[in-house]
C-alpha positions in Angstrom: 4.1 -17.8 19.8 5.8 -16.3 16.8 5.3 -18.1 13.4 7.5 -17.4 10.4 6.7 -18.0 6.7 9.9 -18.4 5.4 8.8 -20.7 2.7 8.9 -17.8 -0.1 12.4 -17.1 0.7 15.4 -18.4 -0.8 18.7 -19.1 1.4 20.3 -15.7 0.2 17.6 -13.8 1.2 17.7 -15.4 4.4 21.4 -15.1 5.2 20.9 -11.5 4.1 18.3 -11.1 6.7 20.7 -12.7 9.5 23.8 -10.8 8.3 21.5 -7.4 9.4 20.8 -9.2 12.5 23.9 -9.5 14.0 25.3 -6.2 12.3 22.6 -4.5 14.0 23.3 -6.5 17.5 26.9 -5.3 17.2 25.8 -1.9 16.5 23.9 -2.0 19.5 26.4 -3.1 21.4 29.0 -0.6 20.6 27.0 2.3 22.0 25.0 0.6 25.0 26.8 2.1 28.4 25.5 -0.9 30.2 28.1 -2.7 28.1 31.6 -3.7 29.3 33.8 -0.8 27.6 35.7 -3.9 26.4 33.0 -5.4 24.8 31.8 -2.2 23.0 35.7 -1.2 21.3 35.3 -5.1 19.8 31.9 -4.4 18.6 33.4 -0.9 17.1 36.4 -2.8 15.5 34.1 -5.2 14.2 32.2 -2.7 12.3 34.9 -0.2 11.6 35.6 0.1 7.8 39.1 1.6 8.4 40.3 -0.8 11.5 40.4 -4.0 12.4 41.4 -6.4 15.6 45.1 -7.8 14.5 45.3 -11.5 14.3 47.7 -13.8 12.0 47.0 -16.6 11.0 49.2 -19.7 12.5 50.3 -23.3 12.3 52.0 -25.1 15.2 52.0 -24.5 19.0 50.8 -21.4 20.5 52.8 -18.3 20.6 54.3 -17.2 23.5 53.1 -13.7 24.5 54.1 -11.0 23.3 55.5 -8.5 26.6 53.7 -7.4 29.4 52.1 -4.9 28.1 49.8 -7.3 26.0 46.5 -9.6 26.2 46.3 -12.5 23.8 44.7 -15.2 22.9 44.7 -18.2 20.0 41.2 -18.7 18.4 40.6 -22.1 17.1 38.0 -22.8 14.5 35.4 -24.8 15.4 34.9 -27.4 12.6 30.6 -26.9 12.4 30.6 -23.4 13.2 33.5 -22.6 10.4 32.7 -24.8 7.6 30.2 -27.2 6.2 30.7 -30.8 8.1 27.6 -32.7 6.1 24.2 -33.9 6.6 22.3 -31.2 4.3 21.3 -33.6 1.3 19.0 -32.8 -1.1 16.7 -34.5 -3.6 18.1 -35.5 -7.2 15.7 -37.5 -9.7 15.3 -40.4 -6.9 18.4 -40.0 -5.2 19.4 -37.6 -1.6 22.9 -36.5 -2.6 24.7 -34.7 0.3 25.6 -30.5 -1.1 29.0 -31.3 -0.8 29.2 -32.9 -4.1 27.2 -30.0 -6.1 29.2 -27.6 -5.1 33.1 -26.8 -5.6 33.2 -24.1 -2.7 30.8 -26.4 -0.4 33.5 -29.1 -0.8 36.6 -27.0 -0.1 35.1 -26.1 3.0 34.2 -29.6 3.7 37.4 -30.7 3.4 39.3 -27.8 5.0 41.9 -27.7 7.9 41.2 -25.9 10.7 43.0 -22.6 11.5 44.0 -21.2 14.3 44.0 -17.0 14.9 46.3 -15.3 17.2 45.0 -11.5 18.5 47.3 -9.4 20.2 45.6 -6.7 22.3 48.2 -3.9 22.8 47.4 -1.6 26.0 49.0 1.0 27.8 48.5 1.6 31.9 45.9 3.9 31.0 43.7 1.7 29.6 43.3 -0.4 32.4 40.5 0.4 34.8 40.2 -0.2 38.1 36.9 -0.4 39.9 
């Protein structure tokens, strides 16, 4: 059993400590063999500096592909994986008052739209493997 104290440690600290996490998971997973080659090139955009996966942002129906020469795919936010959806209240004089409504940024992301990402994976023949 693993027990953490995390009572001496405010919520920056902690999403700093998570933000290493998964930065050194991707790390990892960018230079592990046993990984899908695929996998690894995401991980390597993902913590590249100087490149990036394309994507736009959209509104309406999906795209149509681009040629035949391309993968793609439309990413949908998930509402309570991309921005706050309630239920984190806290305690004020004798009240519980929901974060939302301390907090300007909290609140735009409470209200928010969804969005919708298109990535467009360009390959050549030679990138394809066959096994």
């Amino acid at each position: 059993m693993i027990i953490n104290d995390f009572s001496k440690i405010n919520i920056s600290q902690y999403l700093d400590i998570e933000d290493h996490t998964i930065e050194v998971e991707l790390k990892n997973i960018s230079n592990n063999p046993e990984i899908p080659l695929e996998l690894q090139n995401m991980a390597q955009l993902y913590c590249s500096n100087n490149e990036s996966l394309p994507y736009s942002q959209i509104e309406g129906p999906e795209p149509a592909g681009q040629d035949k020469n391309a993968r793609t795919s439309l990413v949908c936010e998930k509402k309570n994986y991309s921005s706050y959806i309630g239920g984190v209240y806290v305690s004020k004089g004798n009240e519980l008052i929901d974060i939302r409504h301390l907090s300007r940024t909290i609140e735009e992301s409470y209200k928010s739209d969804l969005k919708s990402y298109f990535f467009i994976d360009n390959f050549t023949s030679e990138d394809i493997l066959i096994n």
